[in-house]
N, C-alpha and C positions, 0 to 999 in steps of 0.2 A: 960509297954512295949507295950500293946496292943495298948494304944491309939499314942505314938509315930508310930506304924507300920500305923497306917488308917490314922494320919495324913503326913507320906511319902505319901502315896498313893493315896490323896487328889490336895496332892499340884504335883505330878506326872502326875494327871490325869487335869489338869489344863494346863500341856504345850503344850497339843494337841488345844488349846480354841484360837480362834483369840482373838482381843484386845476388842471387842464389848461382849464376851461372857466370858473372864477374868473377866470384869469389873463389868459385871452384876453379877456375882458368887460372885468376893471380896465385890460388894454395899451389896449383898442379907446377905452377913454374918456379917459385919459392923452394918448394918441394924438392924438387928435381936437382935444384943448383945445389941445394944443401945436403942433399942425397949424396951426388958427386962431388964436392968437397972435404967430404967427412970420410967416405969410402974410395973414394977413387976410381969406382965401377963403376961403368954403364947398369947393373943390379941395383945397386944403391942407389941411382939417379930414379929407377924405375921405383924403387919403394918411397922415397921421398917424393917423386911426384904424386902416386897415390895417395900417399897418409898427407900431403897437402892438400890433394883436392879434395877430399873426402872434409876435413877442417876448414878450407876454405867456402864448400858450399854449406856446411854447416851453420859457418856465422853469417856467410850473406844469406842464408833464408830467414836467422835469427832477425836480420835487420828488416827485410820488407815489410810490410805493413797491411796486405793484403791487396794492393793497388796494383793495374799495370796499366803501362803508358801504352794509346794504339793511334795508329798515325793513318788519317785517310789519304788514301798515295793517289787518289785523283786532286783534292784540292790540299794537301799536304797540315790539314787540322791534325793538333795534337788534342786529346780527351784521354781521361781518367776513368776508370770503373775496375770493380772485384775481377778480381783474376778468375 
């Protein structure tokens, strides 16, 4: 139960992230597992997380489009404008 609750909370705390900082979080963790998998080290998990995150923000800045979403947290409007 615990670990389904941290992982709601995970992927919760993920929908505040532009697409450049989604990307680089999803590489860093791809990364990582594949790291460890392949190597079997705590090393390799560490170099795998790197060269995904570094990949992963790569293509999510690829994607943005110059927009970012701002939320007025008194009356909770969402608007669009240049980053």
């Amino acid at each position: 139960m615990t670990k389904t609750i941290v992982a709601i909370a995970a992927v919760l705390m993920l929908t505040a992230c532009n697409a450049t900082q989604r990307g680089a979080a999803v590489g860093a963790g791809v990364g990582a597992a594949g790291g460890a998998i392949v190597t079997g080290t705590p090393g390799g998990a560490a170099i795998g997380a790197a060269a995904g995150g570094l990949a992963g923000a790569l293509i999510g800045r690829a994607t943005e489009d110059g927009k970012c979403r701002y939320r007025n947290r008194r009356t909770g409007r969402v608007y669009i404008e240049d980053c």
